[in-house]
Backbone and ligand atoms as CSV (ligand in chain L), in Angstrom:
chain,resi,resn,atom,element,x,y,z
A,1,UNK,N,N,89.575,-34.208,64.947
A,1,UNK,CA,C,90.198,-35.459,64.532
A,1,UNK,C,C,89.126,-36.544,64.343
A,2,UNK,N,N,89.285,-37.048,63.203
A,2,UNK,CA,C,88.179,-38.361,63.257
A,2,UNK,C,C,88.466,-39.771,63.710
A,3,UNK,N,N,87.164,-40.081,64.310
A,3,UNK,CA,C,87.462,-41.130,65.652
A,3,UNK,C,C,87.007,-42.321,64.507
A,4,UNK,N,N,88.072,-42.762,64.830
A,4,UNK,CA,C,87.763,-44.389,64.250
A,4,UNK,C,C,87.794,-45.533,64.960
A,5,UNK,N,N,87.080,-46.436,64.983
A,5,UNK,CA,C,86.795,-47.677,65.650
A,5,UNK,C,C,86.913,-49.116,64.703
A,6,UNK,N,N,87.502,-49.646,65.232
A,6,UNK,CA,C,87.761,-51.367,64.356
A,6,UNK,C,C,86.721,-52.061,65.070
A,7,UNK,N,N,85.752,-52.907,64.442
A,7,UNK,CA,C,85.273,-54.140,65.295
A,7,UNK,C,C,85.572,-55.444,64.166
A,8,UNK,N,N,86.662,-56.388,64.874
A,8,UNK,CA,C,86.939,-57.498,64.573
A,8,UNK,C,C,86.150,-58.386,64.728
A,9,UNK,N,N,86.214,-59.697,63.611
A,9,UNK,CA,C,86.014,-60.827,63.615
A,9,UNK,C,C,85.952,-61.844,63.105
A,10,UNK,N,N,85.475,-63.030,63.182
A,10,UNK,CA,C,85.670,-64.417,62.602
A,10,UNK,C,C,84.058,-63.942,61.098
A,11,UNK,N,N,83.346,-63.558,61.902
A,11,UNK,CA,C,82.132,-63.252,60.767
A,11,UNK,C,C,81.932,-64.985,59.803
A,12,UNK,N,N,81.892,-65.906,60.380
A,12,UNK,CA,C,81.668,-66.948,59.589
A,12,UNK,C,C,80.474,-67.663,59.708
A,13,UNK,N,N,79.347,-67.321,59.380
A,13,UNK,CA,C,79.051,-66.187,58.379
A,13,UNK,C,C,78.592,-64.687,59.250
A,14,UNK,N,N,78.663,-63.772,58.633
A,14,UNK,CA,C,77.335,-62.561,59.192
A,14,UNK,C,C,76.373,-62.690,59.564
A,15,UNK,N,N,75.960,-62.422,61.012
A,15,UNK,CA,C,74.731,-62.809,60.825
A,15,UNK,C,C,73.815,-61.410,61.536
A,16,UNK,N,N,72.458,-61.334,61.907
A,16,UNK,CA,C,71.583,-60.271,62.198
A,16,UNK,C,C,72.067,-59.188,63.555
A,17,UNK,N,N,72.856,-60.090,64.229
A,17,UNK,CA,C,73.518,-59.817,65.109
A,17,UNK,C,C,74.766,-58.548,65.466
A,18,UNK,N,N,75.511,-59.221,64.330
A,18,UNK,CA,C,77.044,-58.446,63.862
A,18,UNK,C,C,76.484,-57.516,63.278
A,19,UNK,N,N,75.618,-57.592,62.329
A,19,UNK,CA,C,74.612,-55.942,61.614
A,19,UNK,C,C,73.936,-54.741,63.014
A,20,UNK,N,N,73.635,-55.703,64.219
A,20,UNK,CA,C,72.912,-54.301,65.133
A,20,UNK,C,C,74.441,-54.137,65.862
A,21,UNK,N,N,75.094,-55.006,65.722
A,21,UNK,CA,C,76.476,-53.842,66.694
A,21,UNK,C,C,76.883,-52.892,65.611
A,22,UNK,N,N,77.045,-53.437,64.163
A,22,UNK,CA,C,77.654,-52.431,63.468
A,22,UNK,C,C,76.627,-51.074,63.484
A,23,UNK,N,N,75.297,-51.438,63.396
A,23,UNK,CA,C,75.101,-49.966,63.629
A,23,UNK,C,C,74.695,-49.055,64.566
A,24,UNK,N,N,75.212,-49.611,65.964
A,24,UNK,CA,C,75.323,-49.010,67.151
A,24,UNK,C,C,76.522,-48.568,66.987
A,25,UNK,N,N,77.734,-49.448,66.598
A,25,UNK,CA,C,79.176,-48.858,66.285
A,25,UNK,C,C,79.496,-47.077,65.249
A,26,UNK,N,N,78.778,-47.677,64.272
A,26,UNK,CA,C,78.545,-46.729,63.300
A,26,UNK,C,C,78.034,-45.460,63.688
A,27,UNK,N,N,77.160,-45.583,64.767
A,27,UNK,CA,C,76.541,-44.128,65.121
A,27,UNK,C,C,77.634,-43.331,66.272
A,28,UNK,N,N,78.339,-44.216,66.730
A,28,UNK,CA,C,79.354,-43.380,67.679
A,28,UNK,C,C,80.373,-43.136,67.117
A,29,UNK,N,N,80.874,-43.596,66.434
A,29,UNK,CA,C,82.492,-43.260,65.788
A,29,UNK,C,C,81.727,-42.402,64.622
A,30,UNK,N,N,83.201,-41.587,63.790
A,30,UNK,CA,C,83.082,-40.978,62.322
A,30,UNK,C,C,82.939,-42.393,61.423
A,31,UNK,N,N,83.980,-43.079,61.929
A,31,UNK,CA,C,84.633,-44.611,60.736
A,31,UNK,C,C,84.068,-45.743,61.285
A,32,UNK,N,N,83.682,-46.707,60.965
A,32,UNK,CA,C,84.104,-48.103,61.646
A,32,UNK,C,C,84.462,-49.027,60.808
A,33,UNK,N,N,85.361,-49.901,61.210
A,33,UNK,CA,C,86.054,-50.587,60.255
A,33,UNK,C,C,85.640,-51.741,60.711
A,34,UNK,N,N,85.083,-52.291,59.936
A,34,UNK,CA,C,84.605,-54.127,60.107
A,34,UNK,C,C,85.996,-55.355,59.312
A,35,UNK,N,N,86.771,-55.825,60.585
A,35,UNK,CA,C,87.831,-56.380,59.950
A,35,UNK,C,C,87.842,-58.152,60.223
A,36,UNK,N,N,87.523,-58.669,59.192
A,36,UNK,CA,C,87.754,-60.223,59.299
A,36,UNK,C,C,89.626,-60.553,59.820
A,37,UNK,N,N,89.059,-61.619,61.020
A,37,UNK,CA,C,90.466,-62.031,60.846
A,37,UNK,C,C,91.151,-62.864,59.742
A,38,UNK,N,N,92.068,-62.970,59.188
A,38,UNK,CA,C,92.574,-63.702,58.175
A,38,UNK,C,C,92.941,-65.115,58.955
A,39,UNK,N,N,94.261,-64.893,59.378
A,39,UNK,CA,C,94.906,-66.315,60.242
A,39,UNK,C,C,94.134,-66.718,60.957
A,40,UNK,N,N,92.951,-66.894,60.868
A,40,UNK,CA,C,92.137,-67.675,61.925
A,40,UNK,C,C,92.462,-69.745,62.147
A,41,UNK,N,N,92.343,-69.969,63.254
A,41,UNK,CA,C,93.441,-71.402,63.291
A,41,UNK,C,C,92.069,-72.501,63.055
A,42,UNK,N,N,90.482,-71.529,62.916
A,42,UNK,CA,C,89.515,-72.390,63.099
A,42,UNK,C,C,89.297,-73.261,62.014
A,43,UNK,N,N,89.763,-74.267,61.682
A,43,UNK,CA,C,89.973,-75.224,60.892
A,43,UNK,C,C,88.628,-75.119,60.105
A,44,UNK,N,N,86.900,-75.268,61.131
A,44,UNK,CA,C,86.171,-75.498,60.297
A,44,UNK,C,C,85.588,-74.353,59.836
A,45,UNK,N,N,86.188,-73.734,59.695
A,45,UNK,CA,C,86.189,-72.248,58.295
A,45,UNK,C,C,84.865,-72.987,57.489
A,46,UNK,N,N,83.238,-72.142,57.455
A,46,UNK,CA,C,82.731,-72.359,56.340
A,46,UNK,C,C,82.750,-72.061,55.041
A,47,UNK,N,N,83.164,-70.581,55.607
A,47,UNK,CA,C,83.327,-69.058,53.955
A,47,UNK,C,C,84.968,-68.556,54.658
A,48,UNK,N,N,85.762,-69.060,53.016
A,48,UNK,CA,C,86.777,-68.235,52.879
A,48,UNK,C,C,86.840,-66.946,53.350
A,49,UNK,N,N,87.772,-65.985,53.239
A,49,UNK,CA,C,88.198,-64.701,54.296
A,49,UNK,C,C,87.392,-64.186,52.908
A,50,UNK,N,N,87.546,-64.376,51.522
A,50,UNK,CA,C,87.097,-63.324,50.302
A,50,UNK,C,C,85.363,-63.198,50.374
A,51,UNK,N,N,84.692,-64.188,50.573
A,51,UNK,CA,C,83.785,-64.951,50.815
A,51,UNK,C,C,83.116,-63.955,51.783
A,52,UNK,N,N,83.766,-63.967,52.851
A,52,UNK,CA,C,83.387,-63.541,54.359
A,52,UNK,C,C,83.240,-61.938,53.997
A,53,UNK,N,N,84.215,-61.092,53.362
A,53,UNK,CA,C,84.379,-59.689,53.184
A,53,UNK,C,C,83.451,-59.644,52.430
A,54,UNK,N,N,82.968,-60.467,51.437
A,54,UNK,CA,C,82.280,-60.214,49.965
A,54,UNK,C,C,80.253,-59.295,50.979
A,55,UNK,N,N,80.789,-60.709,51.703
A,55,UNK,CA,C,79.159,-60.903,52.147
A,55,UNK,C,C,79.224,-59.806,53.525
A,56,UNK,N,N,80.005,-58.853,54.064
A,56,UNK,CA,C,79.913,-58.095,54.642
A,56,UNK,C,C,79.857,-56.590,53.705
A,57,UNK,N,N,80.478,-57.117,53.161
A,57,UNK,CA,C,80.387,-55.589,51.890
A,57,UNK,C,C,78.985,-55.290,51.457
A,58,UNK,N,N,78.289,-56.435,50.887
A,58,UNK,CA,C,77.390,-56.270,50.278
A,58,UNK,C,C,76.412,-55.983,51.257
A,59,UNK,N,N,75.934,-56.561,52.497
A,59,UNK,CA,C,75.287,-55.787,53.683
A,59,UNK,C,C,75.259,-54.675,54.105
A,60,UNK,N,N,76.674,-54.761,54.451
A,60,UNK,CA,C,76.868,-52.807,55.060
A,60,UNK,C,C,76.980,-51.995,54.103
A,61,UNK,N,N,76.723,-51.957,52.727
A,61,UNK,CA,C,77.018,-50.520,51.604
A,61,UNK,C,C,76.408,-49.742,51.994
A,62,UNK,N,N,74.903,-50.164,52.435
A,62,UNK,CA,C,74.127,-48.873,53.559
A,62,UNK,C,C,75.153,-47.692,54.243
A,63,UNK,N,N,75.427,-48.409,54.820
A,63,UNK,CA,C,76.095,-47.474,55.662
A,63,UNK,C,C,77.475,-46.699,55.042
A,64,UNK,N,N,77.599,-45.389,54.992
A,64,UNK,CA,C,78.567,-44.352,54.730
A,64,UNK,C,C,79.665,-44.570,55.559
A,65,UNK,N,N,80.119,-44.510,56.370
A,65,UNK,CA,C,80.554,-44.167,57.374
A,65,UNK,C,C,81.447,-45.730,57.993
A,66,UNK,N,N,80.958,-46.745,56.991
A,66,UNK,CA,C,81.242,-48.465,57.505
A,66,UNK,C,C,82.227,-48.912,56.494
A,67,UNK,N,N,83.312,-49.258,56.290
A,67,UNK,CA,C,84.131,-50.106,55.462
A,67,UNK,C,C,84.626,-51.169,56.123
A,68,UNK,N,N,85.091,-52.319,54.906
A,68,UNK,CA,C,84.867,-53.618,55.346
A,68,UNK,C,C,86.598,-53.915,54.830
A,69,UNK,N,N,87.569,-54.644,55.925
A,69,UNK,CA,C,89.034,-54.558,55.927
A,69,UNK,C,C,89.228,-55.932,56.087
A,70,UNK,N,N,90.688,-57.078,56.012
A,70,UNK,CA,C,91.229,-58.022,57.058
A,70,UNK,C,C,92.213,-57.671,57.448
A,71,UNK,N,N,92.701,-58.467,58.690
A,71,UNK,CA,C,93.770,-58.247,59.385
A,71,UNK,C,C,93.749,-59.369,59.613
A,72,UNK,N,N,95.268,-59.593,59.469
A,72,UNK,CA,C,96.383,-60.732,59.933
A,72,UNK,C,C,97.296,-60.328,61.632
A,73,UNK,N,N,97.710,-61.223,61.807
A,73,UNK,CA,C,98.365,-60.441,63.012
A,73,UNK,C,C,97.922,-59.824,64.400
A,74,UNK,N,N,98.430,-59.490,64.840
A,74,UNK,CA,C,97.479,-58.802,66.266
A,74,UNK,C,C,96.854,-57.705,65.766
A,75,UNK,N,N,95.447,-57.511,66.670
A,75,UNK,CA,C,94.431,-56.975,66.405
A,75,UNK,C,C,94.882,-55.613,66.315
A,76,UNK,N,N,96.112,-54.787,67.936
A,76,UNK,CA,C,96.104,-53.628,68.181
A,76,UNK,C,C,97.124,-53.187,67.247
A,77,UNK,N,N,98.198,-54.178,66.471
A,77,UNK,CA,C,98.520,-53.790,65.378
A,77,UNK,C,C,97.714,-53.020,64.718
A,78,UNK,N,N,96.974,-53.965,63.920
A,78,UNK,CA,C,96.015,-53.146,63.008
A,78,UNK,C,C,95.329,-51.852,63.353
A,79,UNK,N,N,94.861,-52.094,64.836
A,79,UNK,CA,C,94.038,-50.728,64.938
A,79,UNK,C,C,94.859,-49.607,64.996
A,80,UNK,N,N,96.281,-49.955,65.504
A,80,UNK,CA,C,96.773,-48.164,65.022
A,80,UNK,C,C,97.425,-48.335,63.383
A,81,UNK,N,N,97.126,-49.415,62.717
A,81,UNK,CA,C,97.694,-49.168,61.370
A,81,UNK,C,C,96.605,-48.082,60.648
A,82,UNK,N,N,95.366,-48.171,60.785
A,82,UNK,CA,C,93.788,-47.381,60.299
A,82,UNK,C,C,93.721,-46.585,61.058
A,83,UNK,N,N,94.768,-46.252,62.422
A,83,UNK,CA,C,94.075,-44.790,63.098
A,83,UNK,C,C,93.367,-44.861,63.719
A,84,UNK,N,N,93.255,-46.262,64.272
A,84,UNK,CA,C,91.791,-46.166,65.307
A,84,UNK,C,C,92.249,-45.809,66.896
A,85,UNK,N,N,90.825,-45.358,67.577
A,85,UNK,CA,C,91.287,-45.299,68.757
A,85,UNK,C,C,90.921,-46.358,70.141
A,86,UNK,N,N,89.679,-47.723,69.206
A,86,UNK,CA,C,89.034,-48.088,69.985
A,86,UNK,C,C,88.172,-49.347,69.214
A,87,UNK,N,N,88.216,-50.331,70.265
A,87,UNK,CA,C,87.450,-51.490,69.499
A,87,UNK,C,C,86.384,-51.820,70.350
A,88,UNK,N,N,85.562,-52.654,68.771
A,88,UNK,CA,C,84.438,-52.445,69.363
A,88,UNK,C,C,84.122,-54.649,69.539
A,89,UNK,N,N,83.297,-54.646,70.461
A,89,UNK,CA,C,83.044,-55.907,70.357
A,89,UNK,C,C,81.436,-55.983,70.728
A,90,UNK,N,N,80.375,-56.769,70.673
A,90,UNK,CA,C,79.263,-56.723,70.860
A,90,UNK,C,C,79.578,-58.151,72.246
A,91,UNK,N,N,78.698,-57.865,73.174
A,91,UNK,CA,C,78.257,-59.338,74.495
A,91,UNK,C,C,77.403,-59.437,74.657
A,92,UNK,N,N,77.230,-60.483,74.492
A,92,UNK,CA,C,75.994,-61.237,74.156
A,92,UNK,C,C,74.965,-61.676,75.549
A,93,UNK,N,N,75.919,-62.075,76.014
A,93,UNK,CA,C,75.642,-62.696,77.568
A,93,UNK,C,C,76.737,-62.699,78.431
A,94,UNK,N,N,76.775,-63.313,79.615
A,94,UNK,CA,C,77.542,-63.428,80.571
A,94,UNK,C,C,78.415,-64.690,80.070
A,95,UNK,N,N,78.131,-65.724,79.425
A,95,UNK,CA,C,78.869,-66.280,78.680
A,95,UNK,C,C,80.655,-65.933,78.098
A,96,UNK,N,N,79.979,-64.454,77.605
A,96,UNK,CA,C,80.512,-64.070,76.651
A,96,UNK,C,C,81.842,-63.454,77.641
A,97,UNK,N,N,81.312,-63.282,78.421
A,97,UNK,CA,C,82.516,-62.063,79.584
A,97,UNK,C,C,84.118,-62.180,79.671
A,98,UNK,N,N,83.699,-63.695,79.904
A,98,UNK,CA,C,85.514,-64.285,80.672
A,98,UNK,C,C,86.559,-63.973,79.336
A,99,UNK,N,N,86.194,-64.627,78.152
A,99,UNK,CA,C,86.728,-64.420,76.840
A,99,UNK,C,C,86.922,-63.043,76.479
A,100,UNK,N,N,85.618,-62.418,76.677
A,100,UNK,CA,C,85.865,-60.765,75.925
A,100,UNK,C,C,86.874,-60.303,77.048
A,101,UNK,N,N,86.333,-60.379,78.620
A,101,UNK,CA,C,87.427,-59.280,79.211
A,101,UNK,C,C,88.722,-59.978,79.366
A,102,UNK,N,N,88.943,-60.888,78.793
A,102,UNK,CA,C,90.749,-61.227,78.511
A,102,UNK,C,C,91.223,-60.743,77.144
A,103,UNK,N,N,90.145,-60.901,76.853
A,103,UNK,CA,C,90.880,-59.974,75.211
A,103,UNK,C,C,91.059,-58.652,75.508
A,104,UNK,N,N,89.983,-58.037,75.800
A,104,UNK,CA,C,89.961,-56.606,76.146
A,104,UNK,C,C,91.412,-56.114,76.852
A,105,UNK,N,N,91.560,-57.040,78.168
A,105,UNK,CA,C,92.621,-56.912,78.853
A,105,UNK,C,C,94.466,-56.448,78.252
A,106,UNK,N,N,94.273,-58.023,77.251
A,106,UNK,CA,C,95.335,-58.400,76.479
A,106,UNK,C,C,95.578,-57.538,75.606
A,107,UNK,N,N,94.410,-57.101,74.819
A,107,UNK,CA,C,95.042,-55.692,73.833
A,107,UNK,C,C,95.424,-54.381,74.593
A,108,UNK,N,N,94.525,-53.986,76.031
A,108,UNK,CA,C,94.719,-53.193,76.464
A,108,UNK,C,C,96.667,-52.933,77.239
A,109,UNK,N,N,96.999,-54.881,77.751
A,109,UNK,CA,C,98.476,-54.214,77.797
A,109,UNK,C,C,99.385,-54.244,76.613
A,110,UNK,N,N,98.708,-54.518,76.004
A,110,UNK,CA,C,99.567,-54.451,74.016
A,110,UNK,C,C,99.745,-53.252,73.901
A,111,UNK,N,N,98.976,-52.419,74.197
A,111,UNK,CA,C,98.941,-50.763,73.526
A,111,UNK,C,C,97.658,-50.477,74.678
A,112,UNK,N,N,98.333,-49.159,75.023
A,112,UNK,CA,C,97.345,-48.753,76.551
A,112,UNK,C,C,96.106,-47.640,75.746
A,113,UNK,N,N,96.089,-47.629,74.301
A,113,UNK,CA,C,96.022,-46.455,73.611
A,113,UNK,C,C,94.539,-46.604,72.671
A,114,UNK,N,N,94.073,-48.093,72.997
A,114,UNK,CA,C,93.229,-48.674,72.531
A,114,UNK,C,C,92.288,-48.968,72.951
A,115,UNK,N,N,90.918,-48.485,72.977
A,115,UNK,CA,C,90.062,-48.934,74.440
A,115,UNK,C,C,89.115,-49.593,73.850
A,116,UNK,N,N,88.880,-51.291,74.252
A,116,UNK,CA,C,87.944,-52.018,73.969
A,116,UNK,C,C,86.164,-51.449,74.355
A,117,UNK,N,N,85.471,-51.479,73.631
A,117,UNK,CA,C,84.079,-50.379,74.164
A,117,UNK,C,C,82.920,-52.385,73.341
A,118,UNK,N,N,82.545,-52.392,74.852
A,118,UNK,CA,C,81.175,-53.860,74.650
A,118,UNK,C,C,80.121,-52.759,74.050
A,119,UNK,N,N,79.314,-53.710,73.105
A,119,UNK,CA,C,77.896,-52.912,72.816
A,119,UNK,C,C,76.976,-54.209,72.755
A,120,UNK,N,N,76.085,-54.140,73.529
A,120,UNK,CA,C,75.255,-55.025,73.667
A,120,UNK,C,C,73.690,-55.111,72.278
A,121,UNK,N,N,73.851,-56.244,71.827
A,121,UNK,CA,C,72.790,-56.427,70.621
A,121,UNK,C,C,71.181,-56.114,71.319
A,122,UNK,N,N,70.273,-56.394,70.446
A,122,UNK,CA,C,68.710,-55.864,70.816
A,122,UNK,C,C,68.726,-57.723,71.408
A,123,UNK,N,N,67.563,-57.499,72.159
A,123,UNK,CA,C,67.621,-58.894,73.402
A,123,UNK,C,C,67.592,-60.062,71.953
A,124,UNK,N,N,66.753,-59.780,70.884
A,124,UNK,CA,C,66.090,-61.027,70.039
A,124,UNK,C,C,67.722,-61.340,69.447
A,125,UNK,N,N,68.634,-61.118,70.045
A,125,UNK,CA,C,69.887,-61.182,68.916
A,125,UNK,C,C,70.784,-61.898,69.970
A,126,UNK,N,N,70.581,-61.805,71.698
A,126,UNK,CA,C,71.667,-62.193,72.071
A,126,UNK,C,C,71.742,-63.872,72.167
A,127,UNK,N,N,70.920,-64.784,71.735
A,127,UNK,CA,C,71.870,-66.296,71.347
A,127,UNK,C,C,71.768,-66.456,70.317
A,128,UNK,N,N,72.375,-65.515,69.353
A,128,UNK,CA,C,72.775,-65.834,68.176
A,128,UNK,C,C,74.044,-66.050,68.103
A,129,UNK,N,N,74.548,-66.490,67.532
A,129,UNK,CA,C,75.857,-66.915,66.559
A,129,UNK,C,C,76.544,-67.513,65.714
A,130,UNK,N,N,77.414,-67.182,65.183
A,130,UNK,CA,C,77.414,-68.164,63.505
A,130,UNK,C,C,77.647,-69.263,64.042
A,131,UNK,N,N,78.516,-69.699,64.747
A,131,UNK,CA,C,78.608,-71.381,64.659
A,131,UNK,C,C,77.039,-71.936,65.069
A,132,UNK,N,N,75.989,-70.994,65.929
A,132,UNK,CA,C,75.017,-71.950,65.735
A,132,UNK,C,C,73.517,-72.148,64.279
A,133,UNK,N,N,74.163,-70.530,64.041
A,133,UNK,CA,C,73.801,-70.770,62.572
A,133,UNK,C,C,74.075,-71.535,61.582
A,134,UNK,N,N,75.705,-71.767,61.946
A,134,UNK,CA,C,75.786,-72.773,60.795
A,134,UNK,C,C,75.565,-74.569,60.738
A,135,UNK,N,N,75.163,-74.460,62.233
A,135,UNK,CA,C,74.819,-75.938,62.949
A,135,UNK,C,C,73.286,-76.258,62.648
A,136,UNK,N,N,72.111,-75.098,62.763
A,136,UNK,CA,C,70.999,-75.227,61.705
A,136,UNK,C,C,71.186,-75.304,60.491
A,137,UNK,N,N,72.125,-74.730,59.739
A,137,UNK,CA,C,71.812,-74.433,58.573
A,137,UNK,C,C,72.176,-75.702,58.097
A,138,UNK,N,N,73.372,-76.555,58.350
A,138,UNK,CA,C,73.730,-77.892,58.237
A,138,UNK,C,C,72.392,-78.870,58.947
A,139,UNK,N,N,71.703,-78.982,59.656
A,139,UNK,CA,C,70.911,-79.516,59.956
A,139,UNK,C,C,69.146,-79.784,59.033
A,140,UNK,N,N,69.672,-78.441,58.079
A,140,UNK,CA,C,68.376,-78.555,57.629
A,140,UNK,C,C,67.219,-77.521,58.130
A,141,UNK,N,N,67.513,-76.856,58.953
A,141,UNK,CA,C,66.675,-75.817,59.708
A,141,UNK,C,C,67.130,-74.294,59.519
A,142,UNK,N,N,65.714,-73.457,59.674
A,142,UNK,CA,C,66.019,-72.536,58.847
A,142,UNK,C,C,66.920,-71.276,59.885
A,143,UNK,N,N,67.464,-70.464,58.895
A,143,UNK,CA,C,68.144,-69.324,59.704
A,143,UNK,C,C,67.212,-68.249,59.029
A,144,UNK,N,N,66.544,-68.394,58.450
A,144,UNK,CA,C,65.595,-66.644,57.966
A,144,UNK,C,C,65.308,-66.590,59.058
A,145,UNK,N,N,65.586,-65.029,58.942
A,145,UNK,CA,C,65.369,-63.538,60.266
A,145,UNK,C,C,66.941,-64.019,61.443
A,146,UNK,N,N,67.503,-64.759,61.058
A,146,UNK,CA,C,68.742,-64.793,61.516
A,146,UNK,C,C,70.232,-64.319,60.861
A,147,UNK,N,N,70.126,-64.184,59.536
A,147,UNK,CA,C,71.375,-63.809,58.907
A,147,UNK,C,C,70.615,-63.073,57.891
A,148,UNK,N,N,71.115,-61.873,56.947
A,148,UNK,CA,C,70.577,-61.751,56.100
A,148,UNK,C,C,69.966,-62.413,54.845
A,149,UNK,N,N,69.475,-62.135,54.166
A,149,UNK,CA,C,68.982,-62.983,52.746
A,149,UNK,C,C,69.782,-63.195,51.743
A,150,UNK,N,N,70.802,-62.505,52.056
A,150,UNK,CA,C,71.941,-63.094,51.024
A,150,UNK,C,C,72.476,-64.074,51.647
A,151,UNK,N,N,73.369,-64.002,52.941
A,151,UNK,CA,C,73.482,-64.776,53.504
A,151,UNK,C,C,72.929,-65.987,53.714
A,152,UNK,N,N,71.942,-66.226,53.810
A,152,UNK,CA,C,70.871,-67.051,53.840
A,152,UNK,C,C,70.879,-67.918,52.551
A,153,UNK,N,N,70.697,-67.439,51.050
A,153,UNK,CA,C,71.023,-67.850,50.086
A,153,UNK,C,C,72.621,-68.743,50.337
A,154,UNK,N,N,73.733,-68.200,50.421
A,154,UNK,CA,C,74.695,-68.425,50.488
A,154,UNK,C,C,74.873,-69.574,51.727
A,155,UNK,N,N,74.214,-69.822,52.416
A,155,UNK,CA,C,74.128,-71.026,53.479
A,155,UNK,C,C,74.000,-72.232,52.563
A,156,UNK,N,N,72.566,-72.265,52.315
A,156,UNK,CA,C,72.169,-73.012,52.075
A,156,UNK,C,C,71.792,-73.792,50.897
A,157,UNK,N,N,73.458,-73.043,49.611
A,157,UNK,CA,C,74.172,-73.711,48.412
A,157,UNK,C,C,74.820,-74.173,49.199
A,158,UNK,N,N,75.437,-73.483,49.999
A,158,UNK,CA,C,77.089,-74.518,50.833
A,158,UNK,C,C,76.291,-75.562,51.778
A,159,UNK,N,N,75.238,-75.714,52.020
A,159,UNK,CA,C,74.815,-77.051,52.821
A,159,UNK,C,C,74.564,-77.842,51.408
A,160,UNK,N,N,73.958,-77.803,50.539
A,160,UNK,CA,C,73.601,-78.327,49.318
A,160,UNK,C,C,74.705,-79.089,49.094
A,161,UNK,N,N,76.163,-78.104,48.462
A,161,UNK,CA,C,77.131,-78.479,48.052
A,161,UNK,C,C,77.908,-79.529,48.864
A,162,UNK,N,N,77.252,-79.456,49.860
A,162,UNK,CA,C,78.365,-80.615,50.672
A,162,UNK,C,C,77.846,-81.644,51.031
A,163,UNK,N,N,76.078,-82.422,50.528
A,163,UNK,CA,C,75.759,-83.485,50.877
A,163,UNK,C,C,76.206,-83.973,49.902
A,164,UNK,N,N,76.028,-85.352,50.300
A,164,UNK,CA,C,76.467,-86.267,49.433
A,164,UNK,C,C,75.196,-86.754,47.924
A,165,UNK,N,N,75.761,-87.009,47.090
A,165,UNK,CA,C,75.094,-87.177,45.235
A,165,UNK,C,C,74.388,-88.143,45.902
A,166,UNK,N,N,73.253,-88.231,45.080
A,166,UNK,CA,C,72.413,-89.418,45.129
A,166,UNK,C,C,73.646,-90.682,44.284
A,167,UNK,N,N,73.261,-91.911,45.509
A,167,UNK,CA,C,73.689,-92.542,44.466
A,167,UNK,C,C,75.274,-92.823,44.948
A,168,UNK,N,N,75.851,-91.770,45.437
A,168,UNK,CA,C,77.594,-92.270,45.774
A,168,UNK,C,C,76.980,-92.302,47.775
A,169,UNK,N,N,78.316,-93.173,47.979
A,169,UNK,CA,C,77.811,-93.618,49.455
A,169,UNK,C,C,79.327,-93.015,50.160
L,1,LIG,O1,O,84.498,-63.359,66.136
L,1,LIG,P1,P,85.598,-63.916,66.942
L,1,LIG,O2,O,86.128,-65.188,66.339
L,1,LIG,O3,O,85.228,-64.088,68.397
L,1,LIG,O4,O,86.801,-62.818,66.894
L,1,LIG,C1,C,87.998,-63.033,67.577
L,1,LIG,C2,C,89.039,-61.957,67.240
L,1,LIG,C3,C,89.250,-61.835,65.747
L,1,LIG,C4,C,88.576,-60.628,67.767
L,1,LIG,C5,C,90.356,-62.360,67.982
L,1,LIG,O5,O,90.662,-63.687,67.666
L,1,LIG,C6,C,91.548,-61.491,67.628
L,1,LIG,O6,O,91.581,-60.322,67.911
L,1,LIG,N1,N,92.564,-62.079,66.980
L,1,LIG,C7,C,93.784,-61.374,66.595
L,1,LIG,C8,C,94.995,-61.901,67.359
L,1,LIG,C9,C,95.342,-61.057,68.562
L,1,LIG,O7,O,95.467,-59.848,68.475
L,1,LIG,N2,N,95.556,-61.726,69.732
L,1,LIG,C10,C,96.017,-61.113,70.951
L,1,LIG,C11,C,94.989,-60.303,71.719
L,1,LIG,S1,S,93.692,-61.245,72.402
């Protein structure tokens, strides 16, 4: 039977990070499914959900074995809608714990059938994250060797695009 694994998320944007869980993910499962949430309530959304998939697609094509999904709705929905048996989340730090093991928890009494599996990033990756990527990248400071180069491109039109024209106040 082929083992499939979902790892969810906000992905706003991708960054170097979400690439070493996916391919720690990738080497244990047959499948892994990289699924943006859709309904996300986070208002300051930088990249649309199309946006968000576009720029995960184009990263992971490497990989065989990696397809790129969204999901609306609860997570353990989805994971038995694709057949999975198990999600994946990357922790970063101890930070990260209280949040992940209530999620973990919460899907686990949703469906007992689903087993949350942590994979920890390479050390140069664990204070990364998009919101503080996107807090440099708005600042003016660089994220190369933090998100990919597309990504990277794609930052830093959308910081462009959102200062203000010379000239209007
Ligand atoms: O990258 P993020 O923003 O930390 O990912 C959070 C995500 C998408 C994993 C989480 O918000 C989620 O699973 N949302 C779906 C709603 C859900 O199933 N909630 C109940 C279980 S916690």
């Amino acid at each position: 039977m082929k083992r499939i694994a979902v790892y969810p998320g906000s992905f706003d944007p991708v960054t170097n990070g979400h690439l070493d869980i996916v391919g720690r993910g990738a080497s244990l499962f047959d499948e892994l499914v990289v699924a943006v949430l859709q309904n996300t309530d986070k208002q300051a959304a930088w990249f649309s959900v199309d946006e968000r998939q576009s720029m995960l697609k184009d990263v992971l094509s490497i990989y065989k074995n990696v397809r790129v999904d969204r999901f609306d709705g609860l997570l353990v929905d989805y994971v038995r809608s694709v057949g999975g048996c198990a999600i994946v989340r990357g922790l970063r730090a101890v930070s990260d714990f209280e949040y992940e093991f209530q999620m973990a928890l919460m899907n686990r009494h949703l469906c007992e059938d689903v087993e949350t599996l942590f994979l920890m990033p390479a050390e140069a990756y664990t204070y990364l994250s998009s919101r503080l990527v996107r807090e440099v990248a708005q600042l003016g400071g660089s994220v190369s060797g933090l998100v990919p180069p597309q990504v990277e491109e794609l930052l830093v039109e959308r910081v462009g695009r959102n200062q203000p024209r010379k000239g209007n106040r």
